[in-house]
MDAnalysis code that builds the backbone (N, CA, C; Angstrom):
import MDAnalysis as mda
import numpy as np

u = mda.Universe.empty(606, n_residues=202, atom_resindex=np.repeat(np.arange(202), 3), trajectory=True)
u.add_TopologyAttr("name", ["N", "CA", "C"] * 202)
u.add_TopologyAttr("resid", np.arange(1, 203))
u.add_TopologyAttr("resname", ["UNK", "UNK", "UNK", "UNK", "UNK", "UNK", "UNK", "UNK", "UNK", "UNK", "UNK", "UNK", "UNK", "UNK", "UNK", "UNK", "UNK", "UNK", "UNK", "UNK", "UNK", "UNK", "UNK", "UNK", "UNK", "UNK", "UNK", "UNK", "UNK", "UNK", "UNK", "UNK", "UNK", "UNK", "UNK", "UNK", "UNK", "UNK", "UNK", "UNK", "UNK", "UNK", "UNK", "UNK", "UNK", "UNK", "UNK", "UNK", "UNK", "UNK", "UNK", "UNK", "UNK", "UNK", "UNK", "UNK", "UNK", "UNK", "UNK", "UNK", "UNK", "UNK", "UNK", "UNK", "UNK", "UNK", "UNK", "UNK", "UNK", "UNK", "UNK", "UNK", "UNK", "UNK", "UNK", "UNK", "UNK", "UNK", "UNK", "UNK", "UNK", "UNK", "UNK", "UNK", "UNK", "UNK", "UNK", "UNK", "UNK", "UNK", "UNK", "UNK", "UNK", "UNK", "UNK", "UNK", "UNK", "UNK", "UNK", "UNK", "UNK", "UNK", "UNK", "UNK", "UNK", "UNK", "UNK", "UNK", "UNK", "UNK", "UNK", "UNK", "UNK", "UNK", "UNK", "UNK", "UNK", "UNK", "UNK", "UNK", "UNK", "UNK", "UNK", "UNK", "UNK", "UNK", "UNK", "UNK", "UNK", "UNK", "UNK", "UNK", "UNK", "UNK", "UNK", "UNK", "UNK", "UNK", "UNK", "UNK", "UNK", "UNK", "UNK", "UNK", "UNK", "UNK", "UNK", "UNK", "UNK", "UNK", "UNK", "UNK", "UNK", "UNK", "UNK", "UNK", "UNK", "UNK", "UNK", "UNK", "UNK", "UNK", "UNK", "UNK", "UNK", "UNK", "UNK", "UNK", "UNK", "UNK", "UNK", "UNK", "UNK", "UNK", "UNK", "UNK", "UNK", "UNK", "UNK", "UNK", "UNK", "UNK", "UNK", "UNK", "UNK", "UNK", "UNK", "UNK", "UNK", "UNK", "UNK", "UNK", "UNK", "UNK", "UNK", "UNK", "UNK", "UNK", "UNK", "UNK", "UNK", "UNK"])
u.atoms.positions = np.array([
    [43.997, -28.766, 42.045],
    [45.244, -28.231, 41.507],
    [46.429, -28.609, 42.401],
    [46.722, -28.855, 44.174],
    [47.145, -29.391, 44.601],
    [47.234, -30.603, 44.195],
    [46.677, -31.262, 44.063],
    [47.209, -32.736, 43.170],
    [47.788, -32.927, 42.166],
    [47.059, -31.921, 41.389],
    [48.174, -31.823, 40.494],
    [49.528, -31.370, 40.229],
    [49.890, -30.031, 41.288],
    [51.054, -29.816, 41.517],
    [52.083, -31.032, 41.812],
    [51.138, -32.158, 42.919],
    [52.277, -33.071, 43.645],
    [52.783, -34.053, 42.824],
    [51.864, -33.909, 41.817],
    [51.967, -34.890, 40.492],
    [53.279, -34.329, 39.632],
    [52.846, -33.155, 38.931],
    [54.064, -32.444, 38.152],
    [53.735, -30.796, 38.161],
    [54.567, -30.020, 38.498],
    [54.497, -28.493, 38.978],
    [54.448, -28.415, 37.663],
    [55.171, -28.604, 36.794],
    [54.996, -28.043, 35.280],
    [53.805, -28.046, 34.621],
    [52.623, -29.158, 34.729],
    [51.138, -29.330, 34.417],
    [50.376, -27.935, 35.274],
    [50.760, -27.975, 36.211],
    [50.126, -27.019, 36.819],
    [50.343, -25.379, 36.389],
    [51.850, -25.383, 36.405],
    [51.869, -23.668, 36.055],
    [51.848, -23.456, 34.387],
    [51.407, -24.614, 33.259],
    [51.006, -24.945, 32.027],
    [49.325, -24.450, 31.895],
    [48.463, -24.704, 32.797],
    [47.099, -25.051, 32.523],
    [46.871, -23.426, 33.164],
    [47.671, -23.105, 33.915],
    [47.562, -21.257, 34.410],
    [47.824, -20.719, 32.956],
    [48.839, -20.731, 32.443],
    [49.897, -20.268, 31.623],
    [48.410, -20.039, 30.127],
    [47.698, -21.315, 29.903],
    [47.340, -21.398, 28.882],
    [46.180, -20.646, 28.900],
    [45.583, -20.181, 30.146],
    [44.057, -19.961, 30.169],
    [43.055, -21.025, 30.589],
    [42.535, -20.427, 31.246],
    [40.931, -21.550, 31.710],
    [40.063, -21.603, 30.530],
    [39.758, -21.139, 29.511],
    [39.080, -20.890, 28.128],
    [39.799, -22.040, 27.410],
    [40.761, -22.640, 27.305],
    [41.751, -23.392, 26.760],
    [40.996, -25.130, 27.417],
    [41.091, -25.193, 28.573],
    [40.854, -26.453, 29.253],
    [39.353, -26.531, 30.044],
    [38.862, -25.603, 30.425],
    [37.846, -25.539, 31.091],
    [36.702, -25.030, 30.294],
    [35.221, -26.639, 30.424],
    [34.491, -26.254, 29.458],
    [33.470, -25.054, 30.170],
    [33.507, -24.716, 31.297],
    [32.695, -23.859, 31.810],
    [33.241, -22.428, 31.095],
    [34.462, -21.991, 31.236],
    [34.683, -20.632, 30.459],
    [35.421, -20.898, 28.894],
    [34.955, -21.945, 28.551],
    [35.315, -21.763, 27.075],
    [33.817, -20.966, 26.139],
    [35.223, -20.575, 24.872],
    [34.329, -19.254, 24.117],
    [33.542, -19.898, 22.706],
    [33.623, -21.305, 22.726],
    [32.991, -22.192, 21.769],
    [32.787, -23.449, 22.347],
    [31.595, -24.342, 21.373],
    [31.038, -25.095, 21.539],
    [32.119, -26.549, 21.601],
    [33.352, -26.729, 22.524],
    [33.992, -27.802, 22.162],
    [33.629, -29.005, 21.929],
    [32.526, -29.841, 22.002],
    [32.251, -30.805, 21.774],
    [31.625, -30.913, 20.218],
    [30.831, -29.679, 19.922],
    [30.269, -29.756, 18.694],
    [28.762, -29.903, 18.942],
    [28.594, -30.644, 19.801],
    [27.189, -30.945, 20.145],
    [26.830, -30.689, 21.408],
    [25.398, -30.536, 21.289],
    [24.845, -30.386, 22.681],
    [23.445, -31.244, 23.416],
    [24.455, -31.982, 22.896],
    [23.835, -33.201, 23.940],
    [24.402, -33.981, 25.550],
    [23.596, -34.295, 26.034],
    [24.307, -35.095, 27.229],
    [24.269, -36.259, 27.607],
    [24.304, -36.962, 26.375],
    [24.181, -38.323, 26.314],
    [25.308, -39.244, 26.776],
    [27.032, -38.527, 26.614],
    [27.982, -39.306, 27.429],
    [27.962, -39.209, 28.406],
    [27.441, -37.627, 29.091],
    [27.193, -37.643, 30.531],
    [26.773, -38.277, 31.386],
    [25.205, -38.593, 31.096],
    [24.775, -39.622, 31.472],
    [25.003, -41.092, 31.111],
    [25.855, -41.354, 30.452],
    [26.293, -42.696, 30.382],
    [27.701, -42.663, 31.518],
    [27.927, -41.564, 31.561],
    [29.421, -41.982, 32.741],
    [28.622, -41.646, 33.592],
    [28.430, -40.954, 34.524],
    [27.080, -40.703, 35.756],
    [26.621, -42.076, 35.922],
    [26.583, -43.309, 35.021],
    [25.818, -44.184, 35.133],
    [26.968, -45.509, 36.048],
    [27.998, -45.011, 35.082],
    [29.044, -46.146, 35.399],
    [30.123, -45.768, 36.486],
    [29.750, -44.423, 36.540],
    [30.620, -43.989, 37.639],
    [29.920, -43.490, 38.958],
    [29.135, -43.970, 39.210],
    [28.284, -44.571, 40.687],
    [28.848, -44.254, 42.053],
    [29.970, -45.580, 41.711],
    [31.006, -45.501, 43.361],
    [32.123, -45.105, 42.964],
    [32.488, -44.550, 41.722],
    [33.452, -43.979, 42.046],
    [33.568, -42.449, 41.815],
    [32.475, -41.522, 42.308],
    [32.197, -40.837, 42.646],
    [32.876, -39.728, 44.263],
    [33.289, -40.840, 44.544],
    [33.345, -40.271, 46.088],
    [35.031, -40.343, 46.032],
    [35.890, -40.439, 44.899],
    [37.196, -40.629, 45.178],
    [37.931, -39.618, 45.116],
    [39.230, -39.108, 45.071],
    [39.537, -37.834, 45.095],
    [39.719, -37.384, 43.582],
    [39.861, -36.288, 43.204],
    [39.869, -35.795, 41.882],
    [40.884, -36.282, 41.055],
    [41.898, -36.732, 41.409],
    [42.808, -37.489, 40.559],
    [42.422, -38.899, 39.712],
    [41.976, -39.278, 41.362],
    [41.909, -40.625, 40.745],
    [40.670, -41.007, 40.260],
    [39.519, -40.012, 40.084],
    [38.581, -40.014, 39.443],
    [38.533, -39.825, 37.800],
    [39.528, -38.748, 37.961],
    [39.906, -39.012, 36.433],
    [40.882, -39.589, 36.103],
    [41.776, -40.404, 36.690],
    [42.323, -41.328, 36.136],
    [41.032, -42.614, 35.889],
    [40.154, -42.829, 37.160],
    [39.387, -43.786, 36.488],
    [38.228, -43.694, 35.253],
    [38.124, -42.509, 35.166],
    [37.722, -42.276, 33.614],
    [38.431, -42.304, 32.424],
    [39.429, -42.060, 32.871],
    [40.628, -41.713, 31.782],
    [40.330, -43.442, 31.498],
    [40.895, -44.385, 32.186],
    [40.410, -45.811, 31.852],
    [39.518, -46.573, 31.235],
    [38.614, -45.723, 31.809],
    [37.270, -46.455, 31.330],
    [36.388, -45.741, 29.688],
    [36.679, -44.867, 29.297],
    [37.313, -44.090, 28.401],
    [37.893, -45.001, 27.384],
    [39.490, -45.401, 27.604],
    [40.146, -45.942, 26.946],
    [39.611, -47.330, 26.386],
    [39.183, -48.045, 27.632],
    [38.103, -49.020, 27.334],
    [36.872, -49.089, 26.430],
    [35.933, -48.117, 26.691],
    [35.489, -47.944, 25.534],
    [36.052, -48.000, 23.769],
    [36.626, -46.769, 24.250],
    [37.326, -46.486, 22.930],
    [37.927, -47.804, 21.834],
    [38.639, -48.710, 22.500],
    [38.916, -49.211, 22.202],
    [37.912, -50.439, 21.324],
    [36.855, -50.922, 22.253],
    [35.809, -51.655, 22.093],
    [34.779, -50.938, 20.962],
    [34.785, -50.222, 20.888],
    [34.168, -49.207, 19.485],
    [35.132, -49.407, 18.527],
    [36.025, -49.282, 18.534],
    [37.037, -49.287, 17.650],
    [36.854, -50.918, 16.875],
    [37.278, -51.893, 17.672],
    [37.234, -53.454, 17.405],
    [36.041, -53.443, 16.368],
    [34.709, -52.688, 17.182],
    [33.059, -52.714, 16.097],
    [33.315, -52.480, 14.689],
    [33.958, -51.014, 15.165],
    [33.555, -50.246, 14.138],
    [34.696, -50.941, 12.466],
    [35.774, -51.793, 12.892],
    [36.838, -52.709, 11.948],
    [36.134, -53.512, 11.151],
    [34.873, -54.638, 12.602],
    [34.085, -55.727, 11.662],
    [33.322, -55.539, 10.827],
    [32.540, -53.823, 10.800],
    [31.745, -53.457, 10.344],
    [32.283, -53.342, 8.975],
    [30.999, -54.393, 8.187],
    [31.263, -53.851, 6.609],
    [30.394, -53.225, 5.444],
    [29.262, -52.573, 6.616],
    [28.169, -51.815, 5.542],
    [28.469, -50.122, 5.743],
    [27.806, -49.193, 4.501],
    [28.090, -48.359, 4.438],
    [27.724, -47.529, 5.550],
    [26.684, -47.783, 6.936],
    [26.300, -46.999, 7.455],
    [27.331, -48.035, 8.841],
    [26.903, -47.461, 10.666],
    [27.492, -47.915, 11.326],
    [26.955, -49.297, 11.814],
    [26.767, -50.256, 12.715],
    [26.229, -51.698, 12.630],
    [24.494, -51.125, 13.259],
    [24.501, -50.228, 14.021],
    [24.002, -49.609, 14.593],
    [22.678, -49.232, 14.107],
    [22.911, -48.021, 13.205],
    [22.385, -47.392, 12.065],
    [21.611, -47.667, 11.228],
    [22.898, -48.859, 10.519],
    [22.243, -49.867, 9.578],
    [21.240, -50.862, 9.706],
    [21.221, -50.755, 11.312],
    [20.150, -52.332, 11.353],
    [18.926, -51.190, 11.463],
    [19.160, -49.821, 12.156],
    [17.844, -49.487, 12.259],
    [17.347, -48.799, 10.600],
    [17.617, -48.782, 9.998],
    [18.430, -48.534, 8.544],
    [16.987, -49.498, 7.611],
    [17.551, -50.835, 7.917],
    [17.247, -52.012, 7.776],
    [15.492, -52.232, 8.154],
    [15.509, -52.132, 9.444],
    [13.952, -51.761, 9.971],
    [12.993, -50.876, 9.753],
    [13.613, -49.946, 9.096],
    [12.880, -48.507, 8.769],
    [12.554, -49.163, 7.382],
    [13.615, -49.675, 6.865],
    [13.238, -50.301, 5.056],
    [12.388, -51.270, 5.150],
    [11.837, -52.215, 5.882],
    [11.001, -53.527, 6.290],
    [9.577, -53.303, 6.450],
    [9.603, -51.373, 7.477],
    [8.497, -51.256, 7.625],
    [7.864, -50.012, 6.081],
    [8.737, -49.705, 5.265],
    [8.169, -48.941, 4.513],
    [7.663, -49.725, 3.359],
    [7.845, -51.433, 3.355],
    [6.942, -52.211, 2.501],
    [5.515, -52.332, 2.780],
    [5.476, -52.366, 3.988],
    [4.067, -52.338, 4.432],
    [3.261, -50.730, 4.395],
    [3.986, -50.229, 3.890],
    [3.385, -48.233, 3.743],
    [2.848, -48.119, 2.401],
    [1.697, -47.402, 2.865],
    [1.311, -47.213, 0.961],
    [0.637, -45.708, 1.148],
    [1.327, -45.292, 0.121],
    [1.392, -43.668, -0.235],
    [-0.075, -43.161, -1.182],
    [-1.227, -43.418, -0.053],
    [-2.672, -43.069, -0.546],
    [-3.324, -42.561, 0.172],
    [-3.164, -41.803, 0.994],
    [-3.453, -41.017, 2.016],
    [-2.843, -39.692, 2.005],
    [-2.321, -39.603, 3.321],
    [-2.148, -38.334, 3.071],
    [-0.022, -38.227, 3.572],
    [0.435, -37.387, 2.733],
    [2.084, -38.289, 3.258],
    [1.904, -37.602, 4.743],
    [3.502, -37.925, 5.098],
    [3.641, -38.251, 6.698],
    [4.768, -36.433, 6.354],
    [5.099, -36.407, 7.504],
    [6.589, -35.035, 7.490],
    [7.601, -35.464, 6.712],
    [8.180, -36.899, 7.136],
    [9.132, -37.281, 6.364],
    [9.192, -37.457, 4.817],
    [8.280, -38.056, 4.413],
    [7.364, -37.735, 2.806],
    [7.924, -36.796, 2.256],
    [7.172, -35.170, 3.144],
    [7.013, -34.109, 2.633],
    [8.190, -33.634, 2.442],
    [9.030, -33.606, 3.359],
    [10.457, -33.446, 3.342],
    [10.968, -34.446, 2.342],
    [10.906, -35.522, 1.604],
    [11.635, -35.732, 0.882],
    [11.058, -35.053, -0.435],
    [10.134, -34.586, -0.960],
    [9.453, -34.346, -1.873],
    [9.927, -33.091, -2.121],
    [9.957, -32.040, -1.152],
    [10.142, -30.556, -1.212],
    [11.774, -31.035, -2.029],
    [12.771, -32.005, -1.054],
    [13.868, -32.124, -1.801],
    [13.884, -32.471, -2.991],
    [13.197, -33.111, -3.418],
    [13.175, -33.656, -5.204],
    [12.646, -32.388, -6.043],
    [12.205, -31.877, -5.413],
    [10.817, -30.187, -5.929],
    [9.827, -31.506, -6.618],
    [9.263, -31.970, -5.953],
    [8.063, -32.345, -6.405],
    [6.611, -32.202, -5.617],
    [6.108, -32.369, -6.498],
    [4.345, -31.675, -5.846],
    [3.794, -32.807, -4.805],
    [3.188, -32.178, -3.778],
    [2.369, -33.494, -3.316],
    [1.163, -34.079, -3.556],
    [0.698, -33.410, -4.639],
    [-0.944, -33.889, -5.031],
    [-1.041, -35.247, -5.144],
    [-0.052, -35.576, -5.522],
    [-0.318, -37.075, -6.539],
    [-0.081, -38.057, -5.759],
    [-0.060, -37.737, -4.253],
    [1.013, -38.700, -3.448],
    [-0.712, -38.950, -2.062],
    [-1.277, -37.842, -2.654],
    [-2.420, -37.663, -1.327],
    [-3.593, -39.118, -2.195],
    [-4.041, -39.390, -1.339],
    [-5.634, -39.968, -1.667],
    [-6.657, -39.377, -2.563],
    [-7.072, -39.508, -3.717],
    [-8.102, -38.926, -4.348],
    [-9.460, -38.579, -3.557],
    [-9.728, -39.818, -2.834],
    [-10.732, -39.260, -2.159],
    [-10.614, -38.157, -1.071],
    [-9.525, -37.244, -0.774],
    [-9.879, -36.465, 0.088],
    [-9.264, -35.266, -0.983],
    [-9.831, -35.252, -2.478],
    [-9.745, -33.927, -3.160],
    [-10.767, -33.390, -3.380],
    [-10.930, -32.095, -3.114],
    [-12.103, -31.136, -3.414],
    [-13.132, -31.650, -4.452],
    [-12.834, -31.820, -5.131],
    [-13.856, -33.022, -6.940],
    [-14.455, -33.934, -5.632],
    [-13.794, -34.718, -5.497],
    [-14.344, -35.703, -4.304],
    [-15.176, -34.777, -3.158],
    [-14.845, -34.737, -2.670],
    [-15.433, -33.651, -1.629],
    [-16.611, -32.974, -2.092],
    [-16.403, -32.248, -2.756],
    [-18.131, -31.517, -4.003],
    [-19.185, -33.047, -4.095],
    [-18.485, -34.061, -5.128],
    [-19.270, -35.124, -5.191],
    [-19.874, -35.945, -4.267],
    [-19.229, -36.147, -2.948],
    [-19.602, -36.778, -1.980],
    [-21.279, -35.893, -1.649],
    [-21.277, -34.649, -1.364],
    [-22.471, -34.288, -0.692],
    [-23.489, -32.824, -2.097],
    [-22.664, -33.794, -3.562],
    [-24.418, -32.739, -4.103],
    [-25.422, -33.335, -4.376],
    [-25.721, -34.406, -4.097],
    [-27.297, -34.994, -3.610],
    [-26.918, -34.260, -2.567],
    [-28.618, -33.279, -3.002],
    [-29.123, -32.578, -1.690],
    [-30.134, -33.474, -0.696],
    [-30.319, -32.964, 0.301],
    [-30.980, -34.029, 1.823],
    [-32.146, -32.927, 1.952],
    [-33.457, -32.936, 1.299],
    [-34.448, -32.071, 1.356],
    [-35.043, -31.829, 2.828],
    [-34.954, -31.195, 3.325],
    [-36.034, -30.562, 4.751],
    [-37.284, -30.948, 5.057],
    [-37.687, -31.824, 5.696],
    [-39.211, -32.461, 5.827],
    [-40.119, -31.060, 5.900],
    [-41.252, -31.527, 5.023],
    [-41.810, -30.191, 5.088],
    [-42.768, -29.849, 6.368],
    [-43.721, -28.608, 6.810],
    [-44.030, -28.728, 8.089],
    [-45.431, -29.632, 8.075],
    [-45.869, -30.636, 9.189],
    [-46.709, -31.318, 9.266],
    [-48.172, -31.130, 8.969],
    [-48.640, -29.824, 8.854],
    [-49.825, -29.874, 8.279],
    [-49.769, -30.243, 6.738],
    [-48.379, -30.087, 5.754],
    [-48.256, -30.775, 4.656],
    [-48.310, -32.078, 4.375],
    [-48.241, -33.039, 5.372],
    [-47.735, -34.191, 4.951],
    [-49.079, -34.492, 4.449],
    [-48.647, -35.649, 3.368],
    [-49.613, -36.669, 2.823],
    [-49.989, -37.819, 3.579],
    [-50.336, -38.249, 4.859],
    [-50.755, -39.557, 5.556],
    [-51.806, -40.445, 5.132],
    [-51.451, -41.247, 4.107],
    [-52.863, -41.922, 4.511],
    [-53.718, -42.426, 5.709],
    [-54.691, -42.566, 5.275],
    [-55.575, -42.984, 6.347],
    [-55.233, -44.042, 7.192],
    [-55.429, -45.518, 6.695],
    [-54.949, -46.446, 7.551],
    [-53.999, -46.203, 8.634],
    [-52.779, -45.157, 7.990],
    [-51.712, -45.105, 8.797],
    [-52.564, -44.443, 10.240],
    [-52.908, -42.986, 9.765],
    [-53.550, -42.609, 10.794],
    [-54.480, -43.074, 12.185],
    [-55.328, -44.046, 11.247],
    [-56.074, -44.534, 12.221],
    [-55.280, -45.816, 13.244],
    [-53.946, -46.306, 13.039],
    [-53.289, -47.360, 13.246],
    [-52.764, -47.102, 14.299],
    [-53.532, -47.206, 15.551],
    [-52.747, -47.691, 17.091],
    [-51.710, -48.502, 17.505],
    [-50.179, -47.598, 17.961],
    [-48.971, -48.379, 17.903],
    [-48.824, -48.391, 19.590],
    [-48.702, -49.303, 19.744],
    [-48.430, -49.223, 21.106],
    [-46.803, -49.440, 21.767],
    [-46.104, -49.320, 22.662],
    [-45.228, -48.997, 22.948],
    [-44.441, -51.224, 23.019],
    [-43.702, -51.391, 22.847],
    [-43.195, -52.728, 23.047],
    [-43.110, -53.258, 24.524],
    [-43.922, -54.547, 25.017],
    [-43.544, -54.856, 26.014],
    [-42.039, -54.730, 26.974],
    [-41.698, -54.520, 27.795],
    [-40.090, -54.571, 28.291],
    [-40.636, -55.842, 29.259],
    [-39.031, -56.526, 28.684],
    [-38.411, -57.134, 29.211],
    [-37.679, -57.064, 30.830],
    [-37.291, -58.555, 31.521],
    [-36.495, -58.084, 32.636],
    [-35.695, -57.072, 32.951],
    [-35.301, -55.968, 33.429],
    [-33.789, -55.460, 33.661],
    [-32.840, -55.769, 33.469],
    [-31.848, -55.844, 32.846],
    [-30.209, -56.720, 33.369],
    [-29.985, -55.530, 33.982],
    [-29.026, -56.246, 35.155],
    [-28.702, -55.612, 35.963],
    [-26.976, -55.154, 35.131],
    [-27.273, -53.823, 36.134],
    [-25.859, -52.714, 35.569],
    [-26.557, -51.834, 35.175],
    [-25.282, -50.651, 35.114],
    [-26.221, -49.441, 33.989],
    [-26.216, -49.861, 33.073],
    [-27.164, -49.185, 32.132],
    [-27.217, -49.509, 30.837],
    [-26.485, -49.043, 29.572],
    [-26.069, -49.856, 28.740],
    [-25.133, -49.748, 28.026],
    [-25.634, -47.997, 27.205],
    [-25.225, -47.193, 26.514],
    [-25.209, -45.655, 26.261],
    [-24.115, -45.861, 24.529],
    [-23.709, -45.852, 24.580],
    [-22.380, -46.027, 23.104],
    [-22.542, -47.508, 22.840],
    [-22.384, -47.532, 21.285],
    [-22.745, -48.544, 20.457],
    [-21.098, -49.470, 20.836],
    [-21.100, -50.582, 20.502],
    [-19.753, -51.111, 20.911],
    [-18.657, -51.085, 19.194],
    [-17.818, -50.479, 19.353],
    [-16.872, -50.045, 18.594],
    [-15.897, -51.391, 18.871],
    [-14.889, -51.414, 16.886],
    [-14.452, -52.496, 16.853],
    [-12.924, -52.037, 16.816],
    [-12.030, -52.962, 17.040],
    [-10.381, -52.205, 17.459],
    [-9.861, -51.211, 16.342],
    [-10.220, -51.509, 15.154],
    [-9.690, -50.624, 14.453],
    [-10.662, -49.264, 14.502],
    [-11.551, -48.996, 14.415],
    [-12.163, -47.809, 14.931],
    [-11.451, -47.050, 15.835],
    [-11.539, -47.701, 17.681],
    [-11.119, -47.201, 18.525],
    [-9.554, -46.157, 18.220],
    [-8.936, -47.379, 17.744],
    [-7.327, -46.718, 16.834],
    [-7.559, -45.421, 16.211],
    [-8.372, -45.678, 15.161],
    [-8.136, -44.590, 14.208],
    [-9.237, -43.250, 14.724],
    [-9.204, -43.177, 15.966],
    [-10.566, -42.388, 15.910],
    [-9.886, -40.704, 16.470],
    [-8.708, -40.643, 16.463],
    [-7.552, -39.234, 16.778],
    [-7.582, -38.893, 15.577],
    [-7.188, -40.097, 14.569],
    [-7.202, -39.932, 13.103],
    [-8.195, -39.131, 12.536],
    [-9.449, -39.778, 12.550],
    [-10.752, -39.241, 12.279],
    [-10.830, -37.841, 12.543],
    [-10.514, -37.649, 13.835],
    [-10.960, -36.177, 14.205],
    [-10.074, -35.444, 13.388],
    [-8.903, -35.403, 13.327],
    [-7.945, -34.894, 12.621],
    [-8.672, -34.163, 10.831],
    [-9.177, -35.414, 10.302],
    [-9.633, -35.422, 9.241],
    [-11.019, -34.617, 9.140],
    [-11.997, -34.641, 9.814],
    [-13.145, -34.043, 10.279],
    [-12.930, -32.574, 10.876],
    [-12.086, -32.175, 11.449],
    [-11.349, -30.674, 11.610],
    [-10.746, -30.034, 10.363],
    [-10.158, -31.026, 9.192],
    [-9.740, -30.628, 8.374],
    [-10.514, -29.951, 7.279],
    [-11.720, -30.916, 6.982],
    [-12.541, -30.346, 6.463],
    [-13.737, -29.573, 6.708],
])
């Protein structure tokens, strides 16, 4: 505030006059920015490095600059720009549309899906995979898997019975431990969070 006095006494007994709620975002009684993010913060924190250590004036005069600089350079963008969204936006806009050719709606939808659907009021049945509907589900497992009955039942024929199996010669060792899990192929490995997901579900 000394600096600023030496600058102009009138700024100074103005910024008393008006309230600290007025200029200062620490005791203001609303959200002045609108948002609450700190994303310019850390973009000036970034650029303002060394000039950090200068006195309070001329710190914000060198923001006040660099600021203007910006501003300006956004401005120039935002003139060439001639699509409805910002150049920005639109390209990711653009990429989001590129990858939703390769999407196919037979599974199960995603959040974003669902959220657009609730907006239309439409149902999501028709949007899921048939095979993971209850009809499906019933059909998959009513062939029943009968219970071996207990061994004094079985029917063996004879031959079998009398037929001495002996255990298979082994081979050298390879050296290492020995392999334990079957070897899985990349798309497996991928989808196998998936899987569980699906296997919890039902």
């Amino acid at each position: 505030m000394s600096k600023i006095e030496e600058i102009n006494l009138r700024v100074k007994a103005y910024l008393y006059d008006i309230g600290y709620h007025r200029w200062s975002r620490v005791h203001a009684t609303v959200n002045r920015t609108w948002t609450m993010t700190s994303h310019i913060t850390k973009s000036l924190n970034a650029v303002t490095k060394y000039a950090r250590e200068l006195p309070i004036v001329e710190l914000l005069e060198y923001m006040r600059t660099l600021l203007e600089l910006w501003m300006r350079e956004k401005l120039l963008k935002a003139k060439g720009t001639f699509t409805y969204l910002g150049y920005k936006l639109n390209k990711e806009l653009d990429d989001h549309r590129t990858l939703s050719h390769k999407l196919k709606l037979d599974e199960l939808p995603c959040p974003h899906a669902l959220a657009a659907l609730r907006q239309r009021d439409e149902s999501f049945e028709e949007y899921c995979s048939p095979y993971y509907t209850r009809a499906n589900l019933l059909r998959t497992y009513e062939i029943p898997v009968n219970l071996l009955p207990d061994e004094s039942k079985w029917n063996v024929p004879q031959h079998i019975t009398e037929e001495i199996v002996n255990p298979p010669k082994r081979g050298k060792r390879q050296p290492g431990r020995p392999q334990k899990e079957r070897y899985k192929i990349y798309d497996e490995i991928n989808s196998k969070k998936y899987k569980l997901v699906l296997d919890n579900r039902f």
